[in-house]
N, C-alpha and C positions, 0 to 999 in steps of 0.2 A: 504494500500500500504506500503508495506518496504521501510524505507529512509536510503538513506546514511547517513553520515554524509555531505559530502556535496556533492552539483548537479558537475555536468563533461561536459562540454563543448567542439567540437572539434576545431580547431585554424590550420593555414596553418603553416607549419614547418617552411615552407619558402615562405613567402607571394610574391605575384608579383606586390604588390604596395611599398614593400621595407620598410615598417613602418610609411606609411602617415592617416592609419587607413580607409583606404576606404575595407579592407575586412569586410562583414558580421559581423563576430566574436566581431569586435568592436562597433555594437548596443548591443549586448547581454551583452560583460562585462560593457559596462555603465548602460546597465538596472537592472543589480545586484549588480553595487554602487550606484544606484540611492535609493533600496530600503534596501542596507546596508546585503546586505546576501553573505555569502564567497561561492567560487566556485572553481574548479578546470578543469584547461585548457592540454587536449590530445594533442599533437601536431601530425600532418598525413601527409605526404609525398603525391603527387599529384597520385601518381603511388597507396598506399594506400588507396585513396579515391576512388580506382574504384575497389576493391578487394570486396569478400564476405560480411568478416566481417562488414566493413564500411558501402555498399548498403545495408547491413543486417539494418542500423540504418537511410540510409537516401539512399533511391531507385533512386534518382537523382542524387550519387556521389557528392553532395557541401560537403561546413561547412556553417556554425555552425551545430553542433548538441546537443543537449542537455539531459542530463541523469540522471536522481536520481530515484534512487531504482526499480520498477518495468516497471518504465515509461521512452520512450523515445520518444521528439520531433525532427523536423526539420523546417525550414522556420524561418526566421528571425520574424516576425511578429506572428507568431504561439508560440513561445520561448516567447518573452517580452508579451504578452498578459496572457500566464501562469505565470510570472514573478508577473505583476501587480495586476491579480487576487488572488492573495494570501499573498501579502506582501504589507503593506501599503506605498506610497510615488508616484504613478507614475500613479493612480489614483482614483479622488476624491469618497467623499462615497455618494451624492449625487446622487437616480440613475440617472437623466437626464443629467446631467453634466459627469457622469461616460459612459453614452451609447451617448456622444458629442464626449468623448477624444475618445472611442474607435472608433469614427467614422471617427475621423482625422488621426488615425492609416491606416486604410484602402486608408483614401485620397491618405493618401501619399505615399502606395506602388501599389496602383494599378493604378494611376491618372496621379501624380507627378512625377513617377519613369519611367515607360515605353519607355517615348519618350526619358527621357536622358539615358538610356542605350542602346537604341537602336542607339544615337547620339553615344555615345561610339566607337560601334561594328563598327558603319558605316565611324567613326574615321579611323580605323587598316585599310581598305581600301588601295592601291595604290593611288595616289592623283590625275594622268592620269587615274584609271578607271571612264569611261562616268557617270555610276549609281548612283557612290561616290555623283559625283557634281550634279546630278541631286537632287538626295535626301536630303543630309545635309541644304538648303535651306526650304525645308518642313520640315523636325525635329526643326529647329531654330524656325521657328516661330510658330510650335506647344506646344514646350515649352516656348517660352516666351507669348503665350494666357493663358499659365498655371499660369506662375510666375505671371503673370498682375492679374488674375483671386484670387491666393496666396495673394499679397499684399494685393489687395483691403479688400479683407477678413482680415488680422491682421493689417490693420490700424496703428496706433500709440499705438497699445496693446504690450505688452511687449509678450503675447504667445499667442495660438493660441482661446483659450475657456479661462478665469481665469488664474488659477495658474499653472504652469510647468505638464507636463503631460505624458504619455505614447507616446499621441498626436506628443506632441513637440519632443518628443527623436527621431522618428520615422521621422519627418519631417525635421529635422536638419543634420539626416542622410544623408537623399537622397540630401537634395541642396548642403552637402558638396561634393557627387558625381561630380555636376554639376560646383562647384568653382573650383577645381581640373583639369576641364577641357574645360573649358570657361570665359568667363570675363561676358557674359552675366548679373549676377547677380548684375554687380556695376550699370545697369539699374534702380534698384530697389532696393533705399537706406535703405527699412526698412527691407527687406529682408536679407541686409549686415549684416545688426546691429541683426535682430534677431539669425544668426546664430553665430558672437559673441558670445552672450550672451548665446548661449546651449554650446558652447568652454570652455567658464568662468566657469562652472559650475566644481566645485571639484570633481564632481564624474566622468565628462567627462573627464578629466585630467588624474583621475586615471588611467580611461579604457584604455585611448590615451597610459600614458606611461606603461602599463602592455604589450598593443600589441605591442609598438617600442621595446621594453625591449625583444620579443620574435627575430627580426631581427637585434638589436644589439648584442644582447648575455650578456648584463648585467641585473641583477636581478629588477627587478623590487618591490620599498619598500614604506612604509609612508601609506599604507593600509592593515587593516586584511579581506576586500575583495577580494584585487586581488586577480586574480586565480595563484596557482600554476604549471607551464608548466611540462609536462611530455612526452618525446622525445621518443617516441616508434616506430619503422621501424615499424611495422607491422599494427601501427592505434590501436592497443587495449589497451584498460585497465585492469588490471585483472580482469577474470570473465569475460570479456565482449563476448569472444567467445559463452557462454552459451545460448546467446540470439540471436544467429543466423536467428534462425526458429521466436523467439519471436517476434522480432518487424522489420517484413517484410515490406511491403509498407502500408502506411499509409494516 
């Protein structure tokens, strides 16, 4: 496979969480300071993400996407899982403990995530629509049999298997979803404290201020990870039209 120089990433131009780091884009650039490898960030207009080029690299019009040399991903989880399989830091070399984190990876976007994004959507709701109130009562307490189910599982463990993981990035992601827009989690104190301590992490810092750095408009510095943002109307990188046909749906 041909490599860049380095992988390309795509990022909302203009996020509509305002820089609180609940966009996608911000597990991937933590999962590339996590294992210390530099990256650079596409910036795409929302009108962009539905054009050729763009569905040319990701058929569902999201971001992140991610790009080095012949090869290109999409899915958040599909991204850091290629991330970790080839750069050491974000999973163990152990295979049982390496095919553990990878399993927590999966908990927590197919398990853990579900019900609070659907909590979300069902959030934007009118607060007079009948359905709204019918339903937010069944999402509550389908994620809090989750979080109870979460806890009991990391105990008084600082993560979720051992040592800091692909696992934990992934997992820290999603409940930050869920603190953003619930109190739910003060329920469950170690839950608090464990998502702390994926915050506290320097490499989560970086990520956090590279993405606020893209909706403040100041640079983002003090890492040779961070990606560098590049503001393109059209969604592309150089070259990238080339690959139109190449990397259709995947």
């Amino acid at each position: 496979m041909t490599r860049q120089s380095k992988p390309t990433i795509t990022a909302f131009e203009s996020s509509p969480d305002k820089g609180a780091g609940l966009a996608r884009d911000t597990r991937v650039r933590w999962a590339f300071e996590e294992v210390d490898q530099p990256y650079d960030v596409r910036l795409v207009s929302f009108k962009a993400m539905k054009e050729p080029a763009h569905l040319a690299l990701h058929p569902f019009g999201q971001i992140p996407t991610y790009e080095e040399g012949d090869l290109a991903l999409f899915e958040t989880g599909a991204i850091i899982l290629h991330l970790a399989q080839h750069h050491a830091g974000l999973l163990p070399d152990e295979a049982n403990a390496r095919a553990r984190a990878i399993t927590w990876m999966f908990a927590a976007l197919n398990t853990v995530e579900p019900p609070i994004l659907e909590r979300e959507n069902t959030r934007l709701l009118p607060s007079e629509e009948p359905w709204r109130a019918q339903r937010m009562p069944i999402l509550d307490d389908r994620i809090r049999s989750r979080l109870g189910q979460l806890s009991a599982s990391l105990g008084d463990a600082e993560w979720l298997d051992g040592s800091f993981s692909a696992g934990d990035l992934m997992m820290v992601s999603v409940l930050l979803r869920l603190r953003n827009s619930s109190d739910m989690l003060d329920e469950y104190p170690n839950l608090s404290a464990y998502i702390v301590r994926g915050e506290a992490r320097q490499a989560y810092k970086r990520a956090f201020a590279a993405q606020l750095a893209v909706f403040t408009g100041k640079s983002s510095t003090g890492s040779p990870c961070t990606g560098s943002a590049l503001r393109q109307g059209s969604g592309l990188s150089p070259g990238a039209s080339t690959r139109t046909n190449e990397h259709g749906r995947k």
